[in-house]
Each structure stands twice: as C-alpha cells, then as structure tokens.
C-alpha positions as CSV (number, residue, x, y, z in Angstrom):
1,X,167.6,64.9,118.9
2,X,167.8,65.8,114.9
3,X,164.1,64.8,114.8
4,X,162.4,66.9,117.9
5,X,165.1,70.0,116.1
6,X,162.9,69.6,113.1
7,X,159.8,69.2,114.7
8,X,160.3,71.9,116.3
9,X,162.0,73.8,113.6
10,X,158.7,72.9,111.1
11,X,156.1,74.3,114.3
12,X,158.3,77.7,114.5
13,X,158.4,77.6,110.6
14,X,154.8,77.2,110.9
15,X,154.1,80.1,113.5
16,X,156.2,82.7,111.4
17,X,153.2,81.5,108.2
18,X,150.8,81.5,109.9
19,X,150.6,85.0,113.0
20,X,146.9,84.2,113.2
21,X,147.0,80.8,114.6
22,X,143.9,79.5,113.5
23,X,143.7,75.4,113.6
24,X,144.4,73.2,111.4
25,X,141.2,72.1,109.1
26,X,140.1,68.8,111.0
27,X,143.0,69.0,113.3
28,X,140.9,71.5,116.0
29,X,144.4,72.4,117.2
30,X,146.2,75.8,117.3
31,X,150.0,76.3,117.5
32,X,150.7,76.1,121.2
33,X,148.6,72.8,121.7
34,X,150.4,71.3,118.9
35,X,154.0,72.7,119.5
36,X,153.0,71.5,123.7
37,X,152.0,67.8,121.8
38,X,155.3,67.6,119.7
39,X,157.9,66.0,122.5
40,X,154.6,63.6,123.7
41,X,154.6,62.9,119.7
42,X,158.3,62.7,119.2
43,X,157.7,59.6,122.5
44,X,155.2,58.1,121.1
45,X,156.8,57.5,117.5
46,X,160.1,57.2,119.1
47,X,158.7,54.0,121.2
48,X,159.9,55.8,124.2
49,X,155.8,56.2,125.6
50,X,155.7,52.5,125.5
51,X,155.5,51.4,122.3
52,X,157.6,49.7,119.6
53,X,158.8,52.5,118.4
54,X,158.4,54.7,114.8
55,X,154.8,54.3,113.5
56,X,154.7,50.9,112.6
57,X,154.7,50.4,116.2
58,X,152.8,52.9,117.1
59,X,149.8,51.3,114.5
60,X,150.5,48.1,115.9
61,X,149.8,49.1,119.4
62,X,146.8,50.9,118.2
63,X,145.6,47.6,116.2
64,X,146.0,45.6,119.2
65,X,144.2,47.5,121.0
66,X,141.0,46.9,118.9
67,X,141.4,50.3,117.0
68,X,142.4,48.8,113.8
69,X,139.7,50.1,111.7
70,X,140.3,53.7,112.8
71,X,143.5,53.6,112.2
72,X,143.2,51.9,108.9
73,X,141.0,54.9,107.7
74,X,143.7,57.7,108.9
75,X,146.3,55.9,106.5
76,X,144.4,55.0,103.8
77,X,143.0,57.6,101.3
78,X,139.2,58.0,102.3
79,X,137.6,60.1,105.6
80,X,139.7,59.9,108.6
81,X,137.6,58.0,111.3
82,X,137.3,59.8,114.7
83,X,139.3,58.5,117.9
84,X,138.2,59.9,121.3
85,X,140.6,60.5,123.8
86,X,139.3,57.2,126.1
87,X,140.3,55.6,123.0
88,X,143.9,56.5,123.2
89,X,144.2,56.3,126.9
90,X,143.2,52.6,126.7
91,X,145.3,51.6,124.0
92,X,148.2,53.4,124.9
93,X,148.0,53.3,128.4
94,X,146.5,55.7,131.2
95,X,150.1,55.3,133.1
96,X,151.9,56.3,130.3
97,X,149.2,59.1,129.3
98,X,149.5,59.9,132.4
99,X,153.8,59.8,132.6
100,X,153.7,62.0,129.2
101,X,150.7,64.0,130.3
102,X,152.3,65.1,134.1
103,X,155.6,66.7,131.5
104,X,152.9,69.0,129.9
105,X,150.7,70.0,133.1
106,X,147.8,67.8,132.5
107,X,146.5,64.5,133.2
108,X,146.3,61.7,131.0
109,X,142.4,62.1,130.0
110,X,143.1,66.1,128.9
111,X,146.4,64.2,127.1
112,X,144.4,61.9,125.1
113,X,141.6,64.2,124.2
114,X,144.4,66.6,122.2
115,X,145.9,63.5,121.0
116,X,142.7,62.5,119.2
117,X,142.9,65.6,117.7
118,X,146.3,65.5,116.5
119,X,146.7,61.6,115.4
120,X,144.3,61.4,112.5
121,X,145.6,64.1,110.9
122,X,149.1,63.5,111.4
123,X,149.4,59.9,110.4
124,X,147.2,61.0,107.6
125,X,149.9,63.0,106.3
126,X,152.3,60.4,107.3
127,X,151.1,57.6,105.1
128,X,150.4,59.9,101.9
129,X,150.6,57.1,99.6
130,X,148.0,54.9,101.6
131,X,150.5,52.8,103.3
132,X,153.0,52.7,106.5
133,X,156.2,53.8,104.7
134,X,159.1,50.9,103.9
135,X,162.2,51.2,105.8
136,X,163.3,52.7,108.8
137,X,162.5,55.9,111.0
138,X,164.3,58.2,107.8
139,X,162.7,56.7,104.9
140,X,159.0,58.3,105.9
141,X,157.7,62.1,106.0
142,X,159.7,64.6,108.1
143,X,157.8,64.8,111.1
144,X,158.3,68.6,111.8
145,X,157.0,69.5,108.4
146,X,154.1,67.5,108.5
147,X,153.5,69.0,112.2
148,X,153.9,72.4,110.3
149,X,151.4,71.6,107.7
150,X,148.5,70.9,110.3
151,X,148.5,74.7,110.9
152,X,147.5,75.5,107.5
C-alpha cells in the first residue's frame, strides 16, 4: 500500500509541475493515462497481473515470451526499442490484460497499446545504471517518482 501512496503521491507531485500536461518525451502519455496505468503498474511489478513479481519478474516474463531483446534495449543505456501493444498482450496474457484492463474501462488490446507506451520509458528509468537492480522490491528506484519524471 506504501508503494501505490508514492506512486501516486509522485503523479500528483507531478501534476502540481507540470498544469499543462503535455507527455512525456518518448512516453506519448499525458497525466490521466499514466495516473489511470499506475494501479495496472503497481500489479504488474507487484506479480499480482500474473507474474513473478517486482521487475525481475516482470523481465523474465517478458524474456520468455521472446521479447528479450526489446527489453534488453529499455534497460541498457542505448535507444529504447519499441513494443506494440500485441506484444504485451501475448506475453503477459490477454486474460490478464483483459482482468487489469476491465478495472480501467477498457479492453485488454486499448490496455496494452498504453502499456507500450509507458514500459520503455519506465524501466528505462528503472534500471539507470544498465542493469535490473540487486536486492529486493526496496533496493531499486521509487516507482512514484520515476512515474512523475515521465511527465517532464
């Protein structure tokens, strides 16, 4: 519950900077789309939307699912690959994009077209240093702020 507090906390911290709410450069997201995405996010890294659970697992599901090389270029330090939203629905599931989806209004497909939006960017900032962080949930980048910086 502390983390969705300071997701949410970053995205109003972020609206109060930032009146205009113009997307985030590469992100193609304004504040309502993203501050809509932050409980999906805080299931998806939680492991709650089927995953693992934290990013590691979230990565792992995404390797598995044959999107290792994408993924590899959002954490390391060159160009972000692009994901489409079919991407995302296969890897993660179209039930659960679906589950996760139906809590926002919208189906799975409109889920995991936002999602390919948001993702590159925010495991991006995630993995500043190139790599999936050491440790557990607490030891990486607070997700709210990082959410927060994707406005800017």
């Amino acid at each position: 519950m502390d983390l969705l507090k300071s997701v949410l906390g970053g995205l109003a911290a972020a609206a109060q900077g930032n009146a205009a709410q113009t997307p985030a450069a590469g992100a193609g997201l304004d504040m309502g789309q993203l501050a809509a995405l932050a409980p999906v996010l805080m299931e998806l890294l939680s492991g709650k939307g089927g995953g693992a659970g934290g990013l590691g697992g979230l990565v792992a599901q995404l390797n598995q699912a044959g999107l290792g090389d994408i993924v590899q270029s959002w954490i390391g330090r060159g160009q972000n690959m692009p994901v489409s939203g079919n991407q995302l629905e296969s890897a993660l599931g179209s039930d659960v994009l679906g589950q996760l989806g139906g809590q926002l209004g919208m189906n799975g497909g409109q889920l995991g077209d936002l999602l390919a939006q948001a993702l590159p960017g925010l495991i991006d900032r995630m993995t500043p240093d190139g790599q999936l962080p050491q440790g557990g949930a607490g030891q990486g980048p607070d997700l709210g702020a990082l959410l927060g910086q994707l406005l800017r």
